[in-house]
C-alpha positions in Angstrom: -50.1 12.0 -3.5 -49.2 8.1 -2.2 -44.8 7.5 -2.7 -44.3 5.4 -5.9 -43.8 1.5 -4.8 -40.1 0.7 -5.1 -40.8 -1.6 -7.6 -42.3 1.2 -10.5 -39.6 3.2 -9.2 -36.8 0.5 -10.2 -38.0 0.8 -13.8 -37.7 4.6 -14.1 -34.6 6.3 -15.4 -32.0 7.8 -13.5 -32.9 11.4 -14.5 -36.7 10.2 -13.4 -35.0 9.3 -10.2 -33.1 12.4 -9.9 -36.4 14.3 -10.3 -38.2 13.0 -7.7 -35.3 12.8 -5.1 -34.7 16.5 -5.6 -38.6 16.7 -4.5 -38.2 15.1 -1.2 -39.3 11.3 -2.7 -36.9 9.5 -0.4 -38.0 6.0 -1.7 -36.4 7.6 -5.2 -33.4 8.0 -3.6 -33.4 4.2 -1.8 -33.9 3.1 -5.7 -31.4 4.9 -6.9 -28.9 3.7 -3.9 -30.2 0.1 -4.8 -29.2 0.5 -8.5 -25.3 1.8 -7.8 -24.5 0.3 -4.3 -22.3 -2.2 -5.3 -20.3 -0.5 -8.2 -20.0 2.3 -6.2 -18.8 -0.1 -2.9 -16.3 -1.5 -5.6 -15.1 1.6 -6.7 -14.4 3.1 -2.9 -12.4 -0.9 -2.3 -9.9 0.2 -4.9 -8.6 2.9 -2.3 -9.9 1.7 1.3 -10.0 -1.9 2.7 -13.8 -2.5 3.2 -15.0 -1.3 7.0 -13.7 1.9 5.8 -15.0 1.7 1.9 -18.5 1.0 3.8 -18.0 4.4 5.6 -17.0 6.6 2.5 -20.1 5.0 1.0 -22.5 6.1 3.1 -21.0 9.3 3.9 -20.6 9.9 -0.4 -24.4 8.6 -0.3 -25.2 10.8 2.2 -23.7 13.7 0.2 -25.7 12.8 -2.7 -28.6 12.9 -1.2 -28.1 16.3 0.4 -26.5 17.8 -2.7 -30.4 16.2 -4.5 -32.2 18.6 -1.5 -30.1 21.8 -2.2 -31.2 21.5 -5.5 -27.5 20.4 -7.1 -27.8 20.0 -11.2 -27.2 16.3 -11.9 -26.6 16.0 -15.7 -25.7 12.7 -15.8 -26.3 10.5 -12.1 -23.7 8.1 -12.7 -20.8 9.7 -13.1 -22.2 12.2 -10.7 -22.1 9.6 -7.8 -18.9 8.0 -8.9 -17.3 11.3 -8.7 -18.6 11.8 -4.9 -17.9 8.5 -4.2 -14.2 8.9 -5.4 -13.5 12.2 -3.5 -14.9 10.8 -0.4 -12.6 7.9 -0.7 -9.7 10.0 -1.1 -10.6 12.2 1.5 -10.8 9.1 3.9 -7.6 8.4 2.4 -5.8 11.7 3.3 -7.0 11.6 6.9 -5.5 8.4 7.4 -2.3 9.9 6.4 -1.9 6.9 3.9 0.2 8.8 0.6 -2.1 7.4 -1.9 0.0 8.6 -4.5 3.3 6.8 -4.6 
C-alpha cells in the first residue's frame, strides 16, 4: 500500500494521525510534527532559552514517536504532546541545575 501524500494527511484528524503513526506511517507522524511544532517550541521557550527549547523538542518529539511504536494509548494527542513536551523541558531544566521553582 503507497504512504498517504502529506498533503491528504494534513486534513486528517489527529486520532487518524495517531492511527497510522502507531502503524509505522512515518509521514503521519511528520504531519502531526508539522501541525504542533511551533506551539509546542513555544511552550518548551517558557522554561529554556531557545538552543536548548530546540533540544527538548526534538528529544519530547522523539519520545512521542517511540511511545506511538510501543503502542502507548493516546486519548487525546494534544495534550498528550504538551505533557511530553513539558516534562522534557523540566527535565532539561533539572540537569542544568537551574531551580525552576523559586
Amino acid at each position: 500500500m503507497p504512504a498517504p501524500s502529506l498533503l491528504i494527511l494534513r486534513s486528517q484528524s489527529d486520532q487518524r494521525l495517531v492511527a497510522l503513526a502507531r502503524d509505522g506511517h512515518e509521514r503521519a507522524f511528520e504531519a502531526i510534527v508539522e501541525r504542533y511544532r511551533r506551539p509546542l517550541l513555544r511552550h518548551c521557550r517558557r522554561y529554556l532559552p531557545e538552543a536548548r527549547a530546540e533540544d527538548a523538542l526534538q528529544q519530547a518529539l522523539l519520545a512521542a514517536w517511540t511511545a506511538l511504536q510501543r503502542g502507548d494509548e493516546v486519548r487525546e494527542l494534544r495534550p498528550w504532546l504538551y505533557r511530553i513536551a513539558h516534562n522534557t523541558a523540566l527535565n532539561a531544566l533539572r540537569v542544568s541545575g537551574y531551580d525552576y521553582e523559586e
